[in-house]
C-alpha positions in Angstrom: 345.6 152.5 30.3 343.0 155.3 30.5 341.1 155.5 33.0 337.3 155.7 32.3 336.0 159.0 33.7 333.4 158.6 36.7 330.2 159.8 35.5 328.9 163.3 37.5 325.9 162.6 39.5 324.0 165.8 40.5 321.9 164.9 44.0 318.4 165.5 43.8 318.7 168.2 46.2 320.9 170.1 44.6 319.0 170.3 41.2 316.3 171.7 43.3 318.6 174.3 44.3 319.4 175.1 41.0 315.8 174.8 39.5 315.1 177.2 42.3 317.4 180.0 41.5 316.7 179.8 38.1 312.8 180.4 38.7 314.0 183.0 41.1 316.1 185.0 38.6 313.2 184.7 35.8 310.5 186.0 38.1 312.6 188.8 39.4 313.3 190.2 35.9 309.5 189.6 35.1 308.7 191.4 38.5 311.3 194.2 37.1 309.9 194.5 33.8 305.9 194.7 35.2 306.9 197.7 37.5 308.6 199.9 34.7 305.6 199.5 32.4 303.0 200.3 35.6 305.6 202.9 35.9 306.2 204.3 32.8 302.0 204.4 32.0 301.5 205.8 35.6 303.7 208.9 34.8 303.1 209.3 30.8 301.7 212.2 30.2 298.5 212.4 28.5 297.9 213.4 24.8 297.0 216.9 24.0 293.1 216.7 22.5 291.6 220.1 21.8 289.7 219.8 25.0 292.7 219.5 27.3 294.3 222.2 25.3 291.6 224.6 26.0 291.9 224.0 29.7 295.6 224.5 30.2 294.1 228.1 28.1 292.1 228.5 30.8 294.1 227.5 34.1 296.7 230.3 32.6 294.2 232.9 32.0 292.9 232.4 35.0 296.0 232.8 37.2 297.1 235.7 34.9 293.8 237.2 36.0 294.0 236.9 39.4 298.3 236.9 40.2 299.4 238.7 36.8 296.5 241.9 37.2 293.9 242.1 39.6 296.7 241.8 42.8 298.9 244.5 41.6 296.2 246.9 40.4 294.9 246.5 44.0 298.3 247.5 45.6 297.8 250.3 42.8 294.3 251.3 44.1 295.1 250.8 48.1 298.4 253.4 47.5 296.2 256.4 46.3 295.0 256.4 49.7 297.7 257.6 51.5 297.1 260.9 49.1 293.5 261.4 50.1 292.4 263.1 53.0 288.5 262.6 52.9 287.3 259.5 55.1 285.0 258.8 52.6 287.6 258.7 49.3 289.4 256.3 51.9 286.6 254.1 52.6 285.8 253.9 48.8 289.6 252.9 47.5 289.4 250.1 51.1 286.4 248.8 49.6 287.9 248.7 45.9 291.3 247.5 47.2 289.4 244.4 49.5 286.6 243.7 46.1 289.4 243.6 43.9 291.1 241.1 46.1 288.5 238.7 46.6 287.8 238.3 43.1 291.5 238.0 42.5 291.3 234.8 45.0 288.7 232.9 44.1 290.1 232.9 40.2 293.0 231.5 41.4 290.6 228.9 43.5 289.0 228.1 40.5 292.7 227.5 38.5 293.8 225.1 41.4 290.2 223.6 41.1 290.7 223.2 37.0 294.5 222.0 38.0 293.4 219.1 40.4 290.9 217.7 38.4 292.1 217.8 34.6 296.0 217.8 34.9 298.9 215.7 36.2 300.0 217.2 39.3 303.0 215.4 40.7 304.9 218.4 41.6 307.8 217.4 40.2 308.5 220.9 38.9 308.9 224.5 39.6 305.6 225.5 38.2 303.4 223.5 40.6 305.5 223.9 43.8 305.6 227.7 42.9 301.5 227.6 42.3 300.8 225.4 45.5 302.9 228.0 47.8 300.8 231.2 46.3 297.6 229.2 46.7 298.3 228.8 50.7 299.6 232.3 51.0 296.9 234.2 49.1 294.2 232.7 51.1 296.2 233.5 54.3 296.5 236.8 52.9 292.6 236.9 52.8 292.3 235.7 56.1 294.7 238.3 57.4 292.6 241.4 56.0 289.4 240.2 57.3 291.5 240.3 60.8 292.3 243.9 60.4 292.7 246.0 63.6 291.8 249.5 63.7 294.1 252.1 62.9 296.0 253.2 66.2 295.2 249.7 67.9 297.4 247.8 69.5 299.2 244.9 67.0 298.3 247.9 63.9 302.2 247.4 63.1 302.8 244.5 63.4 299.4 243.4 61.2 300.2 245.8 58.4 304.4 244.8 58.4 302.9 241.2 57.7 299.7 241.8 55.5 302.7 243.9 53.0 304.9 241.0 53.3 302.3 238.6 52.5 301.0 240.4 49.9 304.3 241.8 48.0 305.9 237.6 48.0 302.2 236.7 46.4 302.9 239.5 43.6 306.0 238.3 42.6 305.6 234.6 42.9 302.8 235.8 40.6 304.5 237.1 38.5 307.6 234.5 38.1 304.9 231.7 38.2 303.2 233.3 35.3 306.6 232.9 33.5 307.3 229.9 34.5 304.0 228.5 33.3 304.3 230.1 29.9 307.8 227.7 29.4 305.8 224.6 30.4 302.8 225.4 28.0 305.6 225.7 25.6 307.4 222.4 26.7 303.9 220.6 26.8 302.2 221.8 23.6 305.5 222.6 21.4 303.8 225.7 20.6 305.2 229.5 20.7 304.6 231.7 23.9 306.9 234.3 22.6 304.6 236.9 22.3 302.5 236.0 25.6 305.6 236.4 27.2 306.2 239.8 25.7 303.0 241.4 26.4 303.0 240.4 30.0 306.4 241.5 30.4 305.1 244.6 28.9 302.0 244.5 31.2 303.9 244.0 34.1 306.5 247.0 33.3 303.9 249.3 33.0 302.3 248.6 36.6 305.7 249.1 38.3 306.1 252.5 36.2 302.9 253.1 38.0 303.9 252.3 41.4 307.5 254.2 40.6 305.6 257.3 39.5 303.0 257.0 42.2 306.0 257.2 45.1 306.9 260.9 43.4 303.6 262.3 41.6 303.1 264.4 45.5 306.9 265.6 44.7 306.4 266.3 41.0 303.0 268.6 41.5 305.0 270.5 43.8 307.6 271.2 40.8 305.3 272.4 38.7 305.7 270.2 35.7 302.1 268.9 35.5 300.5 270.4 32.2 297.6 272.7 33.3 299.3 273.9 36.3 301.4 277.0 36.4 305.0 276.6 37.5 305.4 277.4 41.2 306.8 280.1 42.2 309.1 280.8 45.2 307.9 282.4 48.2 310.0 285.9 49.9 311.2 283.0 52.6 312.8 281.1 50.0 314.3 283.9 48.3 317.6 285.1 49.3 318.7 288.3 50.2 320.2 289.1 47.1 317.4 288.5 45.1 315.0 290.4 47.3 317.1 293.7 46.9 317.1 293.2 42.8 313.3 293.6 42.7 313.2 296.2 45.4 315.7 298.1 43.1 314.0 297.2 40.2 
């Protein structure tokens, strides 16, 4: 004979269980699914409207302004003084040199201004980490000048050895930021920056011609190639013996 099977009886306990896990399951995947959308619109990155493009324009002119031009023409300006020897051609390139570097930092105030309130700044590239790091230094740069002790004071060393430091890492963070921000304008607006980044490599190779020739312009006057001058001409201490005797034969 077969035997009839026993019917299976599921205690009432034990469908709560179940119920329970199921309910448990469907609200964690619902849970799941709510945090990637809050996600995905917390971190989607706005549409480009003329308005917005004009002030990523901006933000970059800005910073090429004040990190890409106005910095190393100061450095420029501030070198011509160790070739003066009036106290007053001195004073004037100081003044020019500290001007020139005021200016330079509050335009790159005014970028990080423009950068906080219009764009998404999650720092989640090189570009921002880059920018915030030359914002801190080029105020503490500021700072530093207005500290300046007096030439032949104690500390005089050690205040320029940090305010050249300071200043030559906030030139070329400048200048690689600058770069680096011409590759996101391109990734952002899928629009050229080839020839932006052409000129300001040109830009840019033309002020460190400038700072290569300024190094030897003292040694190349004394050569006598500057147009105008007449070529030097040796002293009787520099002449030799042999030479001497030739023109007293001649």
């Amino acid at each position: 004979m077969i035997s009839a099977q026993k019917p299976v009886h599921v205690s009432f306990p034990a469908g709560i269980a179940v119920l329970s896990l199921l309910l448990s399951v469907v609200s964690a995947n619902d849970l799941t699914r709510r945090e990637n959308v809050h996600s995905s619109n917390k971190h989607k990155i706005p549409e480009i409207t003329p308005q917005l493009s004009f002030q990523i324009k901006l933000h970059g002119f800005l910073l090429w302004a004040s990190v890409g031009f106005l910095m190393p023409a100061a450095i420029l300006v501030k070198r011509m003084s160790n070739r003066r020897e009036s106290r007053r051609k001195q004073r004037i390139i100081l003044y020019i040199h500290a001007i020139t570097q005021v200016v330079a930092a509050l335009l790159a105030t005014a970028a990080a201004v423009l950068s906080i309130i219009y764009f998404e700044n999650s720092f989640s590239n090189d570009h921002q980490r880059i920018g915030l790091a030359i914002y801190g230094a080029i105020w503490l740069q500021a700072l530093v000048g207005m500290i300046r002790p007096h030439r032949g004071s104690k500390g005089r060393s050690f205040w320029f050895l940090f305010h050249w430091l300071v200043g030559t890492a906030v030139s070329l963070l400048g200048v690689i930021n600058i770069y680096t921000g011409l590759q996101a304008y391109h990734r952002r607006t899928s629009r050229n920056a080839t020839v932006w980044t052409v000129v300001f490599t040109v830009e840019i190779s033309s002020l460190f011609f400038i700072y290569l020739l300024q190094e030897k312009w003292h040694y190349i006057q004394r050569q006598g190639v500057i147009l105008g001058n007449e070529p030097v001409q040796p002293t009787d201490q520099e002449m030799s013996p042999r030479c001497q005797r030739k023109e007293e034969i001649i």
